[in-house]
C-alpha positions as CSV (number, residue, x, y, z in Angstrom):
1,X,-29.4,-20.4,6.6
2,X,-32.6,-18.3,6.9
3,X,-32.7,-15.0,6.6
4,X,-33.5,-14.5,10.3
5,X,-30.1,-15.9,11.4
6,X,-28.0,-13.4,9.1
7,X,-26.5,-10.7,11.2
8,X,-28.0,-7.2,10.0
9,X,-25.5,-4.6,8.6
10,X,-25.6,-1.2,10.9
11,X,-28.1,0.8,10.5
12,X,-30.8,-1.6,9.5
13,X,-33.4,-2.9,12.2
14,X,-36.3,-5.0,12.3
15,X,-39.0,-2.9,13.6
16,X,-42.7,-4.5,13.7
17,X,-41.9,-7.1,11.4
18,X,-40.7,-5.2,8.3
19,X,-36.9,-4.0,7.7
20,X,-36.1,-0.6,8.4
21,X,-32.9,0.7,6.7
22,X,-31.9,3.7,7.9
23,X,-30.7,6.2,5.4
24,X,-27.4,7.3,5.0
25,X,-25.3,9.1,3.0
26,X,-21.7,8.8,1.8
27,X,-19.5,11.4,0.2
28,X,-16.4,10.9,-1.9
29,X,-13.5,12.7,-2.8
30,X,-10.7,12.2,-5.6
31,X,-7.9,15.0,-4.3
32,X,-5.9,16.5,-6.9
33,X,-3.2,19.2,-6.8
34,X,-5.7,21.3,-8.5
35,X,-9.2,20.5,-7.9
36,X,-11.1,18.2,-5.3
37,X,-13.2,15.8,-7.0
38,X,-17.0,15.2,-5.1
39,X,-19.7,12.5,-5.6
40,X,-22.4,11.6,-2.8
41,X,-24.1,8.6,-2.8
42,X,-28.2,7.8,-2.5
43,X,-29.6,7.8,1.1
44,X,-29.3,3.9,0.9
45,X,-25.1,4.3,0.2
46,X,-25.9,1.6,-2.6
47,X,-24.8,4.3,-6.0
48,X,-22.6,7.7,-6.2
49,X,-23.1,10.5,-8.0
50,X,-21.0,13.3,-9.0
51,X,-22.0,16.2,-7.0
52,X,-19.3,19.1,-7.9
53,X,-15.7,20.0,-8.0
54,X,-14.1,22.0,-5.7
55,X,-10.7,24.3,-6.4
56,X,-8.1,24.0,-3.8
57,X,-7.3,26.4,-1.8
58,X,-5.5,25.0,0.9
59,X,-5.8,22.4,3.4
60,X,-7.8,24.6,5.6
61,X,-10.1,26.2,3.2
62,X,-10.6,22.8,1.7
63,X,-11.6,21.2,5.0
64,X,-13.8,23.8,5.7
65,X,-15.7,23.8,2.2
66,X,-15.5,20.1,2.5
67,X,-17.1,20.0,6.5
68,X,-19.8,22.5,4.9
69,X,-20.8,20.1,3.0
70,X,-21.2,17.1,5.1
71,X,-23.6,19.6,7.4
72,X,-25.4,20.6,4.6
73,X,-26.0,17.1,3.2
74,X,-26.3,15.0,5.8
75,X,-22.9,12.9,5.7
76,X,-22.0,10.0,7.4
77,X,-19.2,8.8,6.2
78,X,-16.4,10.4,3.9
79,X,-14.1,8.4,1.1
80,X,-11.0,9.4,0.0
81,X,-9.9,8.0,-3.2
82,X,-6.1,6.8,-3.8
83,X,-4.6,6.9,-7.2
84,X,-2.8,3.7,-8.0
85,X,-1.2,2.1,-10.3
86,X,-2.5,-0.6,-12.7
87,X,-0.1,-2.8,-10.7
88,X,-1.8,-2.0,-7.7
89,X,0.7,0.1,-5.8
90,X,0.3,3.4,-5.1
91,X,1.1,6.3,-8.0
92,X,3.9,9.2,-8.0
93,X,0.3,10.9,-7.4
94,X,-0.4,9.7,-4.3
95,X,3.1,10.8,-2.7
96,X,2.8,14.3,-5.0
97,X,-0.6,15.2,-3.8
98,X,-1.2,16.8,-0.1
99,X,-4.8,15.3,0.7
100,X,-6.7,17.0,3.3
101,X,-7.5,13.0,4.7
102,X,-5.6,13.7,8.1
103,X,-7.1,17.2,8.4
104,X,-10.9,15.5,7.9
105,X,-9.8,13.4,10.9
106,X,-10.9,15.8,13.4
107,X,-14.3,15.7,11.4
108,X,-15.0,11.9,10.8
109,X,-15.8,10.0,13.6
């Protein structure tokens, strides 16, 4: 299979012969009871890095500190991390924990 014939991810083109990746960036959260854990990744979504941690202060202040800083940075895409089990199920965290995931629905697309 050449390279030619491989189906390009979205967001990269061919343009003029060269590959064009277009840069995007990807921000993560780990929701606690307490605090709001955030990394963003490099503009080619490959690596994250911790970028700070936020205190809740309820769904709607968190959403809107959150929605600041997808404007400010450039967001694409937002991940929410789920804390499991080393089985693989989900933890007594993830029921215990209110995640503002369905709130950032109005904001993801």
């Amino acid at each position: 299979m050449s390279a030619s014939s491989i189906a390009p991810r979205r967001g990269i083109a061919k343009a003029g012969g060269t590959w064009q990746i277009a840069p995007v960036r990807i921000l993560g959260l780990d929701v606690g009871s307490r605090r709001i854990g955030v990394a963003i990744s490099d503009e080619l979504g490959l690596c994250a890095h911790p970028l700070e941690v936020l205190a809740r202060r309820g769904t709607p202040r968190d959403v809107a500190a959150i929605a600041a800083l997808c404007a400010k940075l450039g967001v694409a895409r937002v991940v929410v991390g789920i804390p499991t089990e080393p089985d693989g199920n989900e933890g007594s965290l993830t029921q215990a924990s209110s995640t503002p995931e369905p709130a950032l629905q109005c904001w993801i697309s």
